[in-house]
C-alpha positions in Angstrom: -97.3 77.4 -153.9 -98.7 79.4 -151.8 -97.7 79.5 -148.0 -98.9 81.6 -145.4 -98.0 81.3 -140.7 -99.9 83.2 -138.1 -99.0 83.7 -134.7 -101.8 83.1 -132.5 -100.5 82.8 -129.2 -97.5 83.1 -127.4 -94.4 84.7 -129.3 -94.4 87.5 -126.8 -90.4 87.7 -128.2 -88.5 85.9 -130.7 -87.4 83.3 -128.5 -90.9 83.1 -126.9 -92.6 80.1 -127.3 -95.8 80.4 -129.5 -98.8 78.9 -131.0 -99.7 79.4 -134.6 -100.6 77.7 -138.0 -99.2 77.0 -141.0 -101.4 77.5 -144.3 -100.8 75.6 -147.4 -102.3 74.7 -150.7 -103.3 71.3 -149.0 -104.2 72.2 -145.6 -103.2 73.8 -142.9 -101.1 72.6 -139.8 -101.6 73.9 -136.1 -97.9 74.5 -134.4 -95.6 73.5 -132.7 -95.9 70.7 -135.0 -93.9 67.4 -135.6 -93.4 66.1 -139.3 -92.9 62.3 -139.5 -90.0 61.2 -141.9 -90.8 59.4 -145.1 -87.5 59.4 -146.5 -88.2 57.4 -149.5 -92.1 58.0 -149.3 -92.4 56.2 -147.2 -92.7 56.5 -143.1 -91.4 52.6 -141.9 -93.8 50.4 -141.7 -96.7 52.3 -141.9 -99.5 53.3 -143.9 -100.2 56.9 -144.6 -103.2 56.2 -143.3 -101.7 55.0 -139.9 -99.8 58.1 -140.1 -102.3 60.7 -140.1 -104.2 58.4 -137.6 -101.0 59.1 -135.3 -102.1 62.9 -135.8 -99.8 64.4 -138.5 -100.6 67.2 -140.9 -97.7 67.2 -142.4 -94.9 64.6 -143.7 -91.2 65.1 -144.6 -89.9 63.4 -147.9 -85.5 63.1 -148.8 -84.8 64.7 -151.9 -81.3 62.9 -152.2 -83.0 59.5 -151.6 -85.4 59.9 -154.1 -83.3 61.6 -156.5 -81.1 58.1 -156.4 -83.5 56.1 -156.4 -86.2 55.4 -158.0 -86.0 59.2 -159.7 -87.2 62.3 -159.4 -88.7 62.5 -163.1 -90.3 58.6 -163.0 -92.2 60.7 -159.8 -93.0 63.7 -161.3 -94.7 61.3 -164.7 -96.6 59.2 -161.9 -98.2 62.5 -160.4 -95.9 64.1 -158.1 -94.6 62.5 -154.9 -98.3 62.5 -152.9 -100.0 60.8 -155.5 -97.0 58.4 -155.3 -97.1 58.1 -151.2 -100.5 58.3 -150.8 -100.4 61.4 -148.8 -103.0 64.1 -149.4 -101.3 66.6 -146.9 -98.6 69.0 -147.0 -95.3 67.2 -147.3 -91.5 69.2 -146.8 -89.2 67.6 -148.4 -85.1 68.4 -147.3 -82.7 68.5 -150.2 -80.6 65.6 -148.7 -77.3 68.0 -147.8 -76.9 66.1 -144.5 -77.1 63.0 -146.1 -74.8 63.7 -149.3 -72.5 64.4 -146.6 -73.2 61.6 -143.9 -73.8 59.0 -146.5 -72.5 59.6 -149.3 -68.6 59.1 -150.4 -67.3 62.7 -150.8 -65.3 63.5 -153.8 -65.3 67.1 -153.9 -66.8 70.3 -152.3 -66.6 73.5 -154.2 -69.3 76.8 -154.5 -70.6 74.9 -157.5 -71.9 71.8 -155.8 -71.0 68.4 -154.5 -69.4 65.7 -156.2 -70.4 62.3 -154.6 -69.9 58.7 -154.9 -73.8 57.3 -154.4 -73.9 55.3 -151.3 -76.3 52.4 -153.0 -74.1 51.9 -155.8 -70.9 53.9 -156.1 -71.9 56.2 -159.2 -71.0 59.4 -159.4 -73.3 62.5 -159.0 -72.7 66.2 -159.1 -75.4 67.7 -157.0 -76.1 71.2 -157.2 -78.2 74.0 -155.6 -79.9 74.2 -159.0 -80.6 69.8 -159.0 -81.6 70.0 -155.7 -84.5 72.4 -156.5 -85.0 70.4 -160.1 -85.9 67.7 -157.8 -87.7 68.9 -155.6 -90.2 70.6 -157.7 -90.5 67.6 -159.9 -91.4 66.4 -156.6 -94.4 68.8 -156.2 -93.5 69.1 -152.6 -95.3 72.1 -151.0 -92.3 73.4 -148.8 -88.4 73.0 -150.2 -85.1 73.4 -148.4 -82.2 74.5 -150.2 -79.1 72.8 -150.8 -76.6 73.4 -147.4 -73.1 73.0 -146.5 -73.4 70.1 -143.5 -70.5 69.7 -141.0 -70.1 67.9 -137.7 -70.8 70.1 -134.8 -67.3 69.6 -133.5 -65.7 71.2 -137.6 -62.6 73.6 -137.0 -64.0 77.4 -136.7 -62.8 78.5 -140.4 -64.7 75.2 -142.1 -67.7 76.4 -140.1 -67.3 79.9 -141.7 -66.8 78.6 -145.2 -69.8 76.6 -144.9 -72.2 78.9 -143.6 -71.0 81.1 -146.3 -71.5 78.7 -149.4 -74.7 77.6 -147.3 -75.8 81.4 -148.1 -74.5 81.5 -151.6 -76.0 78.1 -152.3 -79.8 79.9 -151.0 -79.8 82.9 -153.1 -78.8 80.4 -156.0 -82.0 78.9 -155.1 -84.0 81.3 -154.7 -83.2 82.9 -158.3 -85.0 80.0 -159.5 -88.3 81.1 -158.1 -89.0 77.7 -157.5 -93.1 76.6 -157.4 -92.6 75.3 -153.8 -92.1 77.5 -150.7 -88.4 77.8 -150.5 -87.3 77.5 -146.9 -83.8 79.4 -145.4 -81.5 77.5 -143.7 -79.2 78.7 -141.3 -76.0 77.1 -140.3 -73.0 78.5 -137.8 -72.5 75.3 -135.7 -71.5 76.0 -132.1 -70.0 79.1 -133.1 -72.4 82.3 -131.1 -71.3 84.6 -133.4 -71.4 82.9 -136.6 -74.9 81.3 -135.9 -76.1 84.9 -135.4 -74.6 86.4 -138.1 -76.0 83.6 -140.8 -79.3 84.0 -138.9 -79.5 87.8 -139.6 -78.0 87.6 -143.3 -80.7 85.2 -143.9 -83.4 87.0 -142.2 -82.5 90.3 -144.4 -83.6 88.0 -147.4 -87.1 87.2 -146.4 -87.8 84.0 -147.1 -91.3 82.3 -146.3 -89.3 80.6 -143.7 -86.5 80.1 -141.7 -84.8 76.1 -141.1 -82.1 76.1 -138.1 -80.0 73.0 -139.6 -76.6 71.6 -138.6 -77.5 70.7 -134.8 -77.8 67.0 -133.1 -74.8 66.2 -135.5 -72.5 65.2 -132.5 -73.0 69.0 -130.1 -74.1 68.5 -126.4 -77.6 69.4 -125.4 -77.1 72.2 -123.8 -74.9 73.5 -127.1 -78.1 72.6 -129.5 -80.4 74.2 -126.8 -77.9 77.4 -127.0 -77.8 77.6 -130.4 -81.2 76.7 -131.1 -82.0 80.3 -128.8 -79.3 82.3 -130.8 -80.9 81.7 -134.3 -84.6 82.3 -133.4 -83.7 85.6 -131.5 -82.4 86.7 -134.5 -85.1 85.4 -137.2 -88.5 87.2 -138.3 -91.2 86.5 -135.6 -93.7 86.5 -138.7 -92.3 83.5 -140.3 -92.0 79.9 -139.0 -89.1 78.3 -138.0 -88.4 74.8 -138.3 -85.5 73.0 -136.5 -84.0 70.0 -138.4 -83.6 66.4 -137.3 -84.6 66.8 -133.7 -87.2 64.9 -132.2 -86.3 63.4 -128.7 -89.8 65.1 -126.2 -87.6 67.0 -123.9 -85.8 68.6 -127.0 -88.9 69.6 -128.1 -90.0 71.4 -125.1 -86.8 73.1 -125.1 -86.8 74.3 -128.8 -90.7 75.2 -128.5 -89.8 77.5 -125.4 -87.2 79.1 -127.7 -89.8 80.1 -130.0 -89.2 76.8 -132.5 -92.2 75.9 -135.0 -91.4 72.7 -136.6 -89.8 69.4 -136.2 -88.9 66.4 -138.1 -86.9 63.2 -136.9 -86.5 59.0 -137.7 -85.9 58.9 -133.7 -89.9 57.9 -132.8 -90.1 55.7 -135.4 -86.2 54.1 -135.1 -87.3 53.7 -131.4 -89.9 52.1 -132.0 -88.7 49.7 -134.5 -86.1 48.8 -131.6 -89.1 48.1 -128.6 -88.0 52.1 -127.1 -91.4 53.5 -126.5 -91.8 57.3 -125.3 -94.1 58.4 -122.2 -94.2 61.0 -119.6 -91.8 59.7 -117.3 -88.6 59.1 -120.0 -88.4 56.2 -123.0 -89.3 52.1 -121.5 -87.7 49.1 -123.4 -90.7 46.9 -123.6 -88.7 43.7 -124.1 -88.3 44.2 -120.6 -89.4 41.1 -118.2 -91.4 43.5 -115.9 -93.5 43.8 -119.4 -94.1 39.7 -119.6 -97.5 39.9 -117.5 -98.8 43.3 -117.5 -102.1 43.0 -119.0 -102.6 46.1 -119.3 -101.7 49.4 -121.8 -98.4 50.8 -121.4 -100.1 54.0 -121.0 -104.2 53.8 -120.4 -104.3 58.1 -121.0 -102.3 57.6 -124.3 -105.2 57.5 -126.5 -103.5 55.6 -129.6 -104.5 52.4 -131.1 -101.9 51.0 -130.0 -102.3 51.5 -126.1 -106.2 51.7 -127.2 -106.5 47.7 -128.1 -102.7 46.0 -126.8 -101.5 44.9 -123.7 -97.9 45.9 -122.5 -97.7 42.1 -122.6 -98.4 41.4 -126.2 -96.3 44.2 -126.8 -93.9 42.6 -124.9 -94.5 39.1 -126.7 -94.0 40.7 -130.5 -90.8 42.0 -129.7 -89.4 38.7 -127.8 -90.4 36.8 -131.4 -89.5 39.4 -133.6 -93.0 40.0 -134.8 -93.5 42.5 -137.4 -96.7 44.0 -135.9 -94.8 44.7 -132.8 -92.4 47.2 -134.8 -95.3 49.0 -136.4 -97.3 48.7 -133.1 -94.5 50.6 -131.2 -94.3 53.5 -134.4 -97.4 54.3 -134.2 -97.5 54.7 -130.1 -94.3 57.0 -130.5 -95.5 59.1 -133.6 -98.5 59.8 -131.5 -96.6 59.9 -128.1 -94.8 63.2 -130.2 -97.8 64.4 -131.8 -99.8 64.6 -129.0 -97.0 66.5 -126.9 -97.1 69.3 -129.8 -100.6 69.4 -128.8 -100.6 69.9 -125.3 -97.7 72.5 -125.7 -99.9 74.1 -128.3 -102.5 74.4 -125.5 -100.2 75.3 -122.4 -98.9 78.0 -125.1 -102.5 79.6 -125.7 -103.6 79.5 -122.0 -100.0 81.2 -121.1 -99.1 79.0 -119.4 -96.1 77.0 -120.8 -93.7 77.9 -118.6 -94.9 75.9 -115.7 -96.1 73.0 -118.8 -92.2 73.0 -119.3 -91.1 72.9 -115.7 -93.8 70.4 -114.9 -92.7 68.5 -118.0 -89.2 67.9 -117.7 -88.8 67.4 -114.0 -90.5 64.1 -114.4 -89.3 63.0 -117.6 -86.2 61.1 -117.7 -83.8 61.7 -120.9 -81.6 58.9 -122.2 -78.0 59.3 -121.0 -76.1 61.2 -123.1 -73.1 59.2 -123.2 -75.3 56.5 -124.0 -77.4 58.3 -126.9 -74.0 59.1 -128.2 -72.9 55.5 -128.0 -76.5 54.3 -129.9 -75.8 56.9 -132.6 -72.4 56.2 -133.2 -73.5 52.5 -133.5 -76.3 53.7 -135.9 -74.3 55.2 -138.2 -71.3 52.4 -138.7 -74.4 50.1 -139.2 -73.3 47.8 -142.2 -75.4 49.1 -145.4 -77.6 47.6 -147.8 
């Protein structure tokens, strides 16, 4: 498929932040853009149509979920995976390496591929470079990421090397295919300078159509994903867009964009949302919250969603407190366009030049999450009992 970025603002260096879009066979997407994650085709609780409402161009799909279940060829004989979503934009789907090695119950790791214990119900699976881009054009996704080598940010130094290394083996695997969607480098390194620059610039000799910085918010501090973030994109082709995986809290973003990032894709709005977090200016609310019970107005009168559009902070408020489904797709749909309208207003501080004082402005009123806490919530997340 055919795949084309331009730079159209910004990118005065490689780790300058920039404006640009990204042209594909079905549409095109203005950047820094956010991609909303429909692991199994599927963003939660929504309808595409409440998605693109939200201001997406462009939606994420998981190639190892899909692949388990319900198949990548019943897909491919229904019409490919937009037909089957109901998504006429571009989607990217990731090959599902972080999750064959989050979810799944390893049984072996070798330069041929991963043996796996499925994590829905126990069969085994060898999943290859070569499956993972058997699926993913079955799929008919537009944009593809190859098969890569996952590992906790805090992995010893030499199982860091080795999987950067099969990470790069695994790509030009991949790329021999010449598969029908764009195929997508990704490099690893964890919180290693050195390595992370060295993957980066093997990668970049290979000129792919575009560059994925993976293997970050996987247990690293902030200011270790913001460092690393930096070290790839000074190191990757300026012509070509760079997307950096699973990352999606607002002042991230503002970090990664003034480091020159494209693209992101994350479950944190929606996961938010589904718990009653909602995002604005000054830092994330819980709108359980008492101080919530009465206000009868928006959360946010400037949003400009349908949510804060036509709902009180109270009714909010009142879903939540009675477990109301509308309350959890209410609160998506405020956070997906909470993000997507940030990417816009970078987009604009970008083109007027004047991003740096957006930034400044930006995250001295905005109010992370503590990071103890966050690590707490995603510790919790992931020991979640399973379906």
């Amino acid at each position: 498929m055919a795949l084309a970025f331009r730079l159209e603002g910004g990118g005065e260096g490689p780790t300058s932040p920039r404006a640009g879009t990204l042209t594909t066979d079905r549409g095109e997407v203005p950047t820094p853009a956010f991609m909303p994650v429909g692991t199994l085709a599927t963003v939660k609780a929504l309808t595409p149509d409440e998605v693109a409402g939200s201001g997406a161009r462009i939606a994420l799909v998981n190639a190892y979920h899909l692949y388990l279940r319900p198949g990548h060829r019943l897909i491919e004989s229904l019409g490919g995976v937009h037909r089957f979503m109901g998504w006429n934009g571009p989607i990217l789907s990731d090959s599902g390496g972080y999750q064959v090695f989050s979810l799944a119950r390893l049984l072996r790791v070798d330069d041929e591929g991963v043996r796996f214990r499925s994590h829905l119900d126990g069969s085994e699976h060898h999943y290859t470079p070569e499956l993972a881009i058997e699926v993913q054009s079955a799929l008919g996704v537009d944009i593809a990421m190859p098969l890569d080598h996952v590992l906790p940010g805090d992995a010893p130094a030499p199982d860091q090397r080795d999987a950067a290394e099969r990470t790069l083996r695994w790509f030009d695997r991949s790329r021999a295919l010449d598969p029908a969607p764009a195929l997508f480098a990704i490099v690893q390194g964890g919180v290693d300078e050195d390595l992370r620059r060295r993957h980066a610039r093997e990668l970049a000799a290979r000129k792919a159509p575009g560059y994925a910085i993976g293997g970050l918010s996987v247990g690293e501090s902030k200011a270790e994903q913001y460092a690393m973030t930096e070290v790839a994109c000074a190191d990757l082709p300026v012509d070509r867009p760079r997307y950096l995986m699973g990352v999606g809290s607002p002042e991230d973003l503002v970090h990664a964009v003034a480091a020159g990032v494209d693209l992101f894709d994350c479950v944190l709005p929606t996961r938010l949302g589904r718990t009653g977090s909602l995002f604005t200016d000054d830092g994330r609310v819980n709108i359980k919250s008492a101080r919530f019970r009465d206000r009868g107005t928006p959360l946010n009168s400037d949003c400009g969603c349908t949510t804060c559009g036509n709902y009180s902070a109270a009714y909010l408020n009142h879903l939540f407190r009675n477990d109301e489904l509308l309350g959890y797709r209410l609160a998506s749909i405020h956070n997906l366009c909470y993000i997507h309208r940030l990417c816009e207003r970078m987009r604009e501080a970008v083109l007027k030049g004047v991003f740096d004082a957006f930034a400044d402005e930006f995250l001295a009123r905005y109010q992370p999450a503590d990071e103890a806490a966050r690590t707490e919530q995603r510790a919790r997340w992931e020991t979640r009992p399973r379906a």
